[in-house]
C-alpha positions as CSV (number, residue, x, y, z in Angstrom):
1,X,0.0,0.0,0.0
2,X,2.6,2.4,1.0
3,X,6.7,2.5,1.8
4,X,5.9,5.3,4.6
5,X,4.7,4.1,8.2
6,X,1.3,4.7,8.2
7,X,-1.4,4.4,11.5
8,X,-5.2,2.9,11.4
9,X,-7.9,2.2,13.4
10,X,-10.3,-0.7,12.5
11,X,-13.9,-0.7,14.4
12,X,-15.0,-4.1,14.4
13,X,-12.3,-6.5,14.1
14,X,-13.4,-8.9,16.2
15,X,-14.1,-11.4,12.9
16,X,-15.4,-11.2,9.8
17,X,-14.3,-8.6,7.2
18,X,-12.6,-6.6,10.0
19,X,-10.0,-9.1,11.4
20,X,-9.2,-10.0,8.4
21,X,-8.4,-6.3,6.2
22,X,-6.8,-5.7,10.5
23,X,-4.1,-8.6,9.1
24,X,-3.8,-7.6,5.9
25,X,-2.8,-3.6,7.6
26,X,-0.2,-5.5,9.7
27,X,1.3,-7.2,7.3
28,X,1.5,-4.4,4.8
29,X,3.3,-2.6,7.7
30,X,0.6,-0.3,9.2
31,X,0.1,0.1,13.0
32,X,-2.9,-0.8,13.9
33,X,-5.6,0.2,17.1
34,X,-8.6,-2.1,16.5
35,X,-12.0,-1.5,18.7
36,X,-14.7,-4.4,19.4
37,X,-16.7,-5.8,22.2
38,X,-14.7,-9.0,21.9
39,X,-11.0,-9.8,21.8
40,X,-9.5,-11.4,18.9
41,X,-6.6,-13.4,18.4
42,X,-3.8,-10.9,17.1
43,X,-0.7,-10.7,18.5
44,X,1.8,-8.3,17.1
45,X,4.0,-5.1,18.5
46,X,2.4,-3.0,15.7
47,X,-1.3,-4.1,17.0
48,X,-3.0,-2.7,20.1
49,X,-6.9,-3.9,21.2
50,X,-9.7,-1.9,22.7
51,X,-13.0,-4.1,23.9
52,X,-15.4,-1.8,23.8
53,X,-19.2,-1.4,22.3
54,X,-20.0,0.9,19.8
55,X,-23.2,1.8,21.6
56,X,-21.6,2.1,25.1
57,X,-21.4,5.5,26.2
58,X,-17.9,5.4,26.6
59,X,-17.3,4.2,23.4
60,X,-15.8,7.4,22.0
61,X,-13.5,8.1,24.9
62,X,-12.2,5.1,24.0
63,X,-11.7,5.4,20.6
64,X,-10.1,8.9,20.8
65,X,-7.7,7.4,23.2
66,X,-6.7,4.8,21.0
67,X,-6.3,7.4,18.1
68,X,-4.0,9.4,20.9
69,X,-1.7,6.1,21.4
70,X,-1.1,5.7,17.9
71,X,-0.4,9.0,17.8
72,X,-2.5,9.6,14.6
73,X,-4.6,8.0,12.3
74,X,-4.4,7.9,8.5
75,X,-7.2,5.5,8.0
76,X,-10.4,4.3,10.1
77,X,-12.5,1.7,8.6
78,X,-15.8,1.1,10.3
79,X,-16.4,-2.5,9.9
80,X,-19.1,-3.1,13.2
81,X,-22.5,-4.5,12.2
82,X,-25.3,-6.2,13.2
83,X,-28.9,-7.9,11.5
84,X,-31.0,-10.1,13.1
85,X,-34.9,-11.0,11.7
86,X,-37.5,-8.9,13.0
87,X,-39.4,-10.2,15.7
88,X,-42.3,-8.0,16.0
89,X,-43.5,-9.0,19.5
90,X,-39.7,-7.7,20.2
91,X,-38.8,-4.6,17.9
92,X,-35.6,-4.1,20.4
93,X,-33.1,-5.9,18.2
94,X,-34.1,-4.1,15.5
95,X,-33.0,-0.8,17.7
96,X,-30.0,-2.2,18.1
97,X,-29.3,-2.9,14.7
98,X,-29.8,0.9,14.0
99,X,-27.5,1.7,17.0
100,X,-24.5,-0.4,15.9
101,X,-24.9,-0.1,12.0
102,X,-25.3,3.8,11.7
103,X,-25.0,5.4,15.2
104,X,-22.0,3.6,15.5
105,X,-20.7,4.8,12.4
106,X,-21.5,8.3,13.2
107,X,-19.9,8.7,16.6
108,X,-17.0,7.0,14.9
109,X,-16.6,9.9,12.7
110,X,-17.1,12.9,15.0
111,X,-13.8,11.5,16.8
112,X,-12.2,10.7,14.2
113,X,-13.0,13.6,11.3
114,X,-11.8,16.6,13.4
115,X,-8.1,14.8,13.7
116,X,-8.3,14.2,10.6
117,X,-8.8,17.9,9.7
118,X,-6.4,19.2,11.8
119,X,-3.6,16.9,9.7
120,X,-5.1,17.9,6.5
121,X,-5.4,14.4,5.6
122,X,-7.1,10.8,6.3
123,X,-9.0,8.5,4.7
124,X,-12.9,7.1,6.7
125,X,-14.5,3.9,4.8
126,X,-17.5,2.6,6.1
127,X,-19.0,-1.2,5.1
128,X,-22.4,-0.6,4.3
129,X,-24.5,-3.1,2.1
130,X,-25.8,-3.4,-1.2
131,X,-29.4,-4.0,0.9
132,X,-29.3,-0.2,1.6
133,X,-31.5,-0.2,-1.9
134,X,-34.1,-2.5,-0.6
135,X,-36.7,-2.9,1.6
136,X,-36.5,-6.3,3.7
137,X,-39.9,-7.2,6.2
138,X,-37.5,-9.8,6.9
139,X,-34.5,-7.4,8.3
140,X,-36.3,-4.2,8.4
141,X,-33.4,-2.7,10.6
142,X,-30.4,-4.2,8.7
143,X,-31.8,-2.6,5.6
144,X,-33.2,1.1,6.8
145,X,-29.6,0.9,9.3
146,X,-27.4,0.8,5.6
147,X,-29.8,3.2,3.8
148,X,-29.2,5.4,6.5
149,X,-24.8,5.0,6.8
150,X,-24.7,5.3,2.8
151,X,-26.5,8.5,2.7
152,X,-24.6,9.7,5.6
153,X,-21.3,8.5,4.7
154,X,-21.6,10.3,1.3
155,X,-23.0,12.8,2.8
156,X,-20.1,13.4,5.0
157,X,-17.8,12.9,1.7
158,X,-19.6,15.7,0.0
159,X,-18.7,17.8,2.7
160,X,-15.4,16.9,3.3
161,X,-14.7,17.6,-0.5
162,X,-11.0,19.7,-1.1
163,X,-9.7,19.6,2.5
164,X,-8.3,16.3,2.4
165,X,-10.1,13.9,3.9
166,X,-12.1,11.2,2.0
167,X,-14.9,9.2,2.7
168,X,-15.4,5.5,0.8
169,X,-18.9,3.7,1.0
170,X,-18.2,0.0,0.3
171,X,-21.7,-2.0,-0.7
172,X,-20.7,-5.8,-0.2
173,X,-23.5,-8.2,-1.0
174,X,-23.2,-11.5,0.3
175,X,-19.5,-12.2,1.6
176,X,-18.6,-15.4,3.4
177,X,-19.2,-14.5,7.2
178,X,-21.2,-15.3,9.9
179,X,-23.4,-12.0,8.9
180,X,-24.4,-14.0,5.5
181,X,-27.5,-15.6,7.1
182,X,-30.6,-17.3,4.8
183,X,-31.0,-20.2,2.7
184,X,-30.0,-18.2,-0.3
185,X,-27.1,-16.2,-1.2
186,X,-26.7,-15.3,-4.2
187,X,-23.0,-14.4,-5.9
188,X,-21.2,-14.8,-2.5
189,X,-18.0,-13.4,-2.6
190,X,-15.1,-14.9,-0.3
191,X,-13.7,-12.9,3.1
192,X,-10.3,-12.7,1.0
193,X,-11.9,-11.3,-1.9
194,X,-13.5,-8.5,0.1
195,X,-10.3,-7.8,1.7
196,X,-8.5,-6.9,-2.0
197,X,-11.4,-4.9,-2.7
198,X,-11.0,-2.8,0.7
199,X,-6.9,-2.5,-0.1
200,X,-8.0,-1.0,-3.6
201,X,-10.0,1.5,-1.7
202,X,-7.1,2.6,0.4
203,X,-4.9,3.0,-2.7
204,X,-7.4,4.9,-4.7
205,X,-10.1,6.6,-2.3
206,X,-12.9,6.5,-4.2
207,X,-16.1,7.9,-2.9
208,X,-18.2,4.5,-3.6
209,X,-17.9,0.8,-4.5
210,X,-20.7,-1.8,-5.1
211,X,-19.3,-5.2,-4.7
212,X,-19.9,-7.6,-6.8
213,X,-21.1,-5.7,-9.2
214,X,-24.3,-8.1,-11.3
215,X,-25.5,-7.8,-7.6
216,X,-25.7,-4.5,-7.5
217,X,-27.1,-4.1,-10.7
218,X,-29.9,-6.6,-9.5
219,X,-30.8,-4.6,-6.2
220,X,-30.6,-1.0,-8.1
221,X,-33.4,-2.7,-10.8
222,X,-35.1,-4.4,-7.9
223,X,-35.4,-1.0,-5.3
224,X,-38.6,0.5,-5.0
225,X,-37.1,3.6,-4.6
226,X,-35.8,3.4,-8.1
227,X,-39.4,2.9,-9.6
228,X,-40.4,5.6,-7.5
């Protein structure tokens, strides 16, 4: 990625998508602070690990501290998320889903986007979903949850336009994690796949990638917001 020494923090890393691209950092030669409510199983000098929940009030003491050991950060990836069905004698999990998927993401940002600011440059990307087109009575919170972090995440890279910090919105469909729940998933992409995708968007910054891309096709043609 780069020959200079450069310093990341990875927001859900605890598996998934997050622990792995939180290897692939280390072993390009970043320093890494990673933040999740469970441990993982990294080991390295250049690593440090902060258990905390997103949605604990506490959460972005935390984080800023962590920012403060590393003594910068060039890149935060927001990786945390949730989805569970919606129970509708039980709507609480689908608050939580809200809470981890976009309030998450936005108290990520308002510690890390002033520091970022202040260096004149950094780089947010934020995992979102290629569901943030749809609307799912099966997941009602997983999908409204990624409609809301695109929007804001572009949003925020809008504004954030010529004083050096970007903002990448990555849409995954499917990818082979625990989070790829249901009978059918159609064009599945593997964990190591989504990594290269996520190194791409570190070398080139762009504002938004739709991964894989016949799925994306499929949920823009199938959004009811599209037919209006």
């Amino acid at each position: 990625m780069t020959d200079r020494l450069r310093y990341a923090v990875v927001v859900g890393n605890s598996d998934g998508i997050g622990l792995a691209f939180t290897r692939r950092l280390l072993a390009d030669g970043w320093r890494v602070a990673g933040l999740s409510r469970r441990e993982n199983s990294i080991n390295v000098p250049t690593y440090t690990h902060h258990t905390v929940d997103v949605t604990s009030p506490d959460f972005p003491q935390v984080l800023g501290t962590a920012i403060d050991e590393l003594g910068q950060v060039d890149l935060c990836v927001y990786a945390a998320g949730v989805g569970e069905p919606v129970d509708l004698a039980d709507l609480d999990e689908q608050t939580r889903t809200f809470e981890v998927n976009l309030m998450g993401a936005v108290r990520t940002a308002a510690v890390v986007v002033p520091r970022m600011l202040a260096a004149g440059d950094g780089h947010i990307i934020g995992l979102s979903s290629l569901a943030d087109k749809l609307v799912s009575g099966h997941a009602p919170g997983y999908a409204g949850s990624k409609a809301g972090l695109s929007s804001y995440l572009m949003g925020l890279s809008a504004a954030l336009r010529g004083q050096g910090v970007s903002v990448t919105t990555v849409r995954f469909g499917f990818v082979d994690t625990k989070m790829a729940k249901g009978p059918v998933r159609p064009l599945m992409i593997p964990v190591d796949r989504a990594v290269e995708i996520l190194v791409r968007c570190v070398r080139d910054r762009p504002v938004r990638v739709s991964r894989p891309r016949r799925m994306a096709l499929l949920t823009t043609a199938l959004s009811p917001f599209a037919r209006g």
